[in-house]
N, C-alpha and C positions, 0 to 999 in steps of 0.2 A: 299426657301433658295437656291439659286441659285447662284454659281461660277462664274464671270466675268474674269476680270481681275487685276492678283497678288494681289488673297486672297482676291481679294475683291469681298463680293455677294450681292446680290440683293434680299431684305425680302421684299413681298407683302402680303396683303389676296385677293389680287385678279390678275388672271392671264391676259398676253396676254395686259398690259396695256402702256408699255414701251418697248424698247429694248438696247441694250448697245452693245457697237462694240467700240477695241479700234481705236485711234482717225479719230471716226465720225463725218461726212462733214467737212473732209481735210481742218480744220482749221489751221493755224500757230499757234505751241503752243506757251508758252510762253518762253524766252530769257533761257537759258542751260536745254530745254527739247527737249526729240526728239517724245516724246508719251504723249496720255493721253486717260483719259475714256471717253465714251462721249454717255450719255444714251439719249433718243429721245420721245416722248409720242408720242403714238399711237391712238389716241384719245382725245375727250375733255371731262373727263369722273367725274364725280361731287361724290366727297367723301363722303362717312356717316360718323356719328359722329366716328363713329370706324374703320373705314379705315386705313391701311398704305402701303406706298411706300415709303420703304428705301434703299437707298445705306449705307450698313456695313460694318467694316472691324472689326476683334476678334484678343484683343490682350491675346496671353499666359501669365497665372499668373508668370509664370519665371523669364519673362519679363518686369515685370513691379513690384518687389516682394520690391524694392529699393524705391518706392514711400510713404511705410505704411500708405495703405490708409485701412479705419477703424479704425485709432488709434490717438492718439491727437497730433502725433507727423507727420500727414499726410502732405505730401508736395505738392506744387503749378505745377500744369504741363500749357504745352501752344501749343495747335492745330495751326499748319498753315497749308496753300493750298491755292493753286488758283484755280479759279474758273470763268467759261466764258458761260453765258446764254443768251438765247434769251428772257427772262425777267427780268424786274427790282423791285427792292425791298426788303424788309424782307424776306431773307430764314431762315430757324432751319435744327434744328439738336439736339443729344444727345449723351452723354454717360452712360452707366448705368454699374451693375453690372450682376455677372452671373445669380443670381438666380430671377432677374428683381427686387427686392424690393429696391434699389435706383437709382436714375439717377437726371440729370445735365441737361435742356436744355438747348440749348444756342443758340444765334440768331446773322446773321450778315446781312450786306449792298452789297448788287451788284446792282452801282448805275448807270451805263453806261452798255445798253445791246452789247450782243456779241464782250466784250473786255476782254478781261483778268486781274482780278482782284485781288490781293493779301489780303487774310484774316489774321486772327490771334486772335487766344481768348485764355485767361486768363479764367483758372477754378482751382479753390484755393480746394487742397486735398479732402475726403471724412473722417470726422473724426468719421462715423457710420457704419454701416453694415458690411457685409461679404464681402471683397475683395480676393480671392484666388489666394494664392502666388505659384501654381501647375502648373501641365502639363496643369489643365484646363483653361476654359477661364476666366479669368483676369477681361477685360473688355469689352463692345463693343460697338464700335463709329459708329452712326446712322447720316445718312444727308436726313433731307427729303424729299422727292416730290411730298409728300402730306400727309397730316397726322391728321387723325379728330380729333374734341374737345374732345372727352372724354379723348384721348391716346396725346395731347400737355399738356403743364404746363406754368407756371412762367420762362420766362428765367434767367437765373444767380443766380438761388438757388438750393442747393438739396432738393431734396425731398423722405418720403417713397412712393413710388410707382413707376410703369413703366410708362413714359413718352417717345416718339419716338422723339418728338418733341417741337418746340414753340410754344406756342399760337397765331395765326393771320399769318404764316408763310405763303410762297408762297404756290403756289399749282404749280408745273410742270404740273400734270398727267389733271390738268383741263384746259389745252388747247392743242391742237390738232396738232401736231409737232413742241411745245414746244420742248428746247434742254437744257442742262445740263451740262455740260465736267467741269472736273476737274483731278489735275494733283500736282505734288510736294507736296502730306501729307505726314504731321511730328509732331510726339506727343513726343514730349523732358520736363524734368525736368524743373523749371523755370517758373518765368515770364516774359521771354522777347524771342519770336522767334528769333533763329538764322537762318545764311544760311544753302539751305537744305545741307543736309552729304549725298552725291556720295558714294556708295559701289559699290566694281568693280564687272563686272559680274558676275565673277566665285564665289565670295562667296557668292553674292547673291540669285545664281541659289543652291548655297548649301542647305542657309537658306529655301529657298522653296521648297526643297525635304526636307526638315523634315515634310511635311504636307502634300506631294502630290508626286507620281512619277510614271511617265507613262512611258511605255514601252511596244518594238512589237521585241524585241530581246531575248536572254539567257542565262545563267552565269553557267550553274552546266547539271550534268544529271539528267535524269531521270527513272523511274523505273514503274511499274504495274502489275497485278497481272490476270490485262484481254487482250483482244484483242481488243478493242477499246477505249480506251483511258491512257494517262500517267498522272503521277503526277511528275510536274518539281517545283525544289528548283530555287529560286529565290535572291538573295541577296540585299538587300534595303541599301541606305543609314540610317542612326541611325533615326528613324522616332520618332514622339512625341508620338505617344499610337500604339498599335498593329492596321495595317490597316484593311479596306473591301477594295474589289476589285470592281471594275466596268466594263466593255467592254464601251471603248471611240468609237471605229470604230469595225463592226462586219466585220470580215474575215477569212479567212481560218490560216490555223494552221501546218506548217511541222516538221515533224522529221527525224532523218537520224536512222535507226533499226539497231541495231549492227553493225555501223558503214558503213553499205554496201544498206539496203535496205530502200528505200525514199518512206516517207508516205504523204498524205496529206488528212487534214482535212477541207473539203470546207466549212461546215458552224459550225465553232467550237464553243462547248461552255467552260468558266472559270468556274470554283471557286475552293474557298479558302477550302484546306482542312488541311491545318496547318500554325499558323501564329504570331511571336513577332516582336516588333518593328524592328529588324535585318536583318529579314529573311523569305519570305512565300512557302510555298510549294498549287502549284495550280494546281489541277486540269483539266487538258486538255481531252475533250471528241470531238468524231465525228467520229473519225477513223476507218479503219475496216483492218482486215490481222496481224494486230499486232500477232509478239509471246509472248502466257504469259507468265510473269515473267523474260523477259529480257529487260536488262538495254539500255537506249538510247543515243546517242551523237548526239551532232549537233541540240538539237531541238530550236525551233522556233516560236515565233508563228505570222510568219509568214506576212499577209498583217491586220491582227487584231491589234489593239491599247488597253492596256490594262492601268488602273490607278489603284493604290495602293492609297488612302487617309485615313490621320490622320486628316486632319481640325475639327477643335473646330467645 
């Protein structure tokens, strides 16, 4: 389960079979885009019946709480995107629910290779199962690049079970720099795709700090109790569940000591030592000379990258 690009990740069971880069081999996207994803197989690698290579994206139940899906009152939604491969044919794809006991495959046409294609499918409500109208995840929409018989279905019906995919679907991942790209998803109420909806950066960049927020900067002081390491307050945008931390980039880590003496920490390490969606207090270790129990300003951390994630 693997982060690509804007929340969208990459679910295999098996590694090292694909790669994704946004938009790879400098294709021209398609007419009001400037980007897209564009994943690559790295071999011609022949699936078992239980294989899968998906590109996902998780939508929060918050989000989608206005569809009432599990209820007989459940409404019609409609996937578009486009989509530009170096094969032709029948692709799938799915959506299912969180706990995997329904899903939806569905299947379309990319019938001109390496052109850019406009999809659009119709998937009429879910009036069974457990749809979670929460912080958690909602739904999540699969496209696949290969996906064995056991784990495809029937397209254009629900069913109980997990399904990744269609039955007879392409396979990407079984030929050997095979190409993928796609660009402009939009899952809207309806059955009829509209044009896509442009959000302008900045609220955009909002909505995706509520799931994700890196940073090698700092907002508050600090404080500790030893001599080599502090514990700095952090302030987050309003995130969707209390984060983990990650190190994105390893680096070293500065503080300014009572305003006067400059420390650094060449091979620092993080972690979370208190943390709510609001706000984390983290852990900064490496340091040495530190005085205990005085307070720090100016810290930093420095040429290190550090991620906060909420993602489903």
């Amino acid at each position: 389960n693997v982060f690509t690009l804007d929340r969208f990740s990459f679910v295999s069971s098996v590694t090292s079979k694909l790669s994704c880069q946004q938009n790879a081999g400098s294709v021209t996207p398609p007419t009001g885009f400037i980007n897209y994803s564009g994943l690559t197989s790295l071999s011609a690698y022949s699936i078992s019946s239980t294989d899968y290579f998906t590109l996902q994206q998780a939508i929060e139940g918050l989000n989608m709480a206005d569809l009432d899906w599990g209820k007989a009152s459940a409404k019609t939604v409609t996937l578009s995107f486009q989509v530009y491969s170096s094969l032709t044919g029948a692709f799938g794809g799915a959506i299912y629910n969180s706990d995997a006991s329904r899903s939806y495959p569905f299947t379309y046409s990319v019938p001109v290779a390496n052109t850019w294609t406009a999809i659009s499918i119709t998937i009429a409500g879910d009036t069974s199962g457990t749809w979670l109208t929460t912080t958690g995840v909602g739904a999540r929409i699969n496209w696949g690049l290969g996906v064995g018989s056991t784990i495809s279905g029937t397209a254009g019906a629900w069913a109980g079970t997990l399904y990744r995919s269609a039955t007879g679907a392409t396979s990407v991942v079984g030929t050997s720099g095979a190409t993928f790209y796609i660009t402009g998803v939009q899952l809207e109420k309806g059955s009829t795709a509209t044009s896509f909806e442009y959000v302008d950066y900045g609220r955009q960049l909002q909505q995706c700090q509520r799931y994700a927020f890196a940073t090698n900067g700092s907002n508050g002081l600090a404080g500790s109790g030893d001599t080599t390491s502090r514990q700095q307050r952090f302030n987050l945008p309003q995130m969707r569940a209390t984060p983990t931390l990650t190190t994105i980039t390893a680096g070293s880590a500065a503080i300014t000591d009572d305003y006067a003496n400059n420390h650094i920490a060449a091979n620092a390490g993080f972690s979370l030592t208190n943390a709510n969606p609001q706000f984390v207090r983290v852990g900064i270790s490496g340091f040495s000379g530190l005085t205990s129990g005085r307070f720090t300003a100016g810290i930093g951390t420095g040429t290190a990258v550090i991620l906060f994630s909420a993602e489903l």
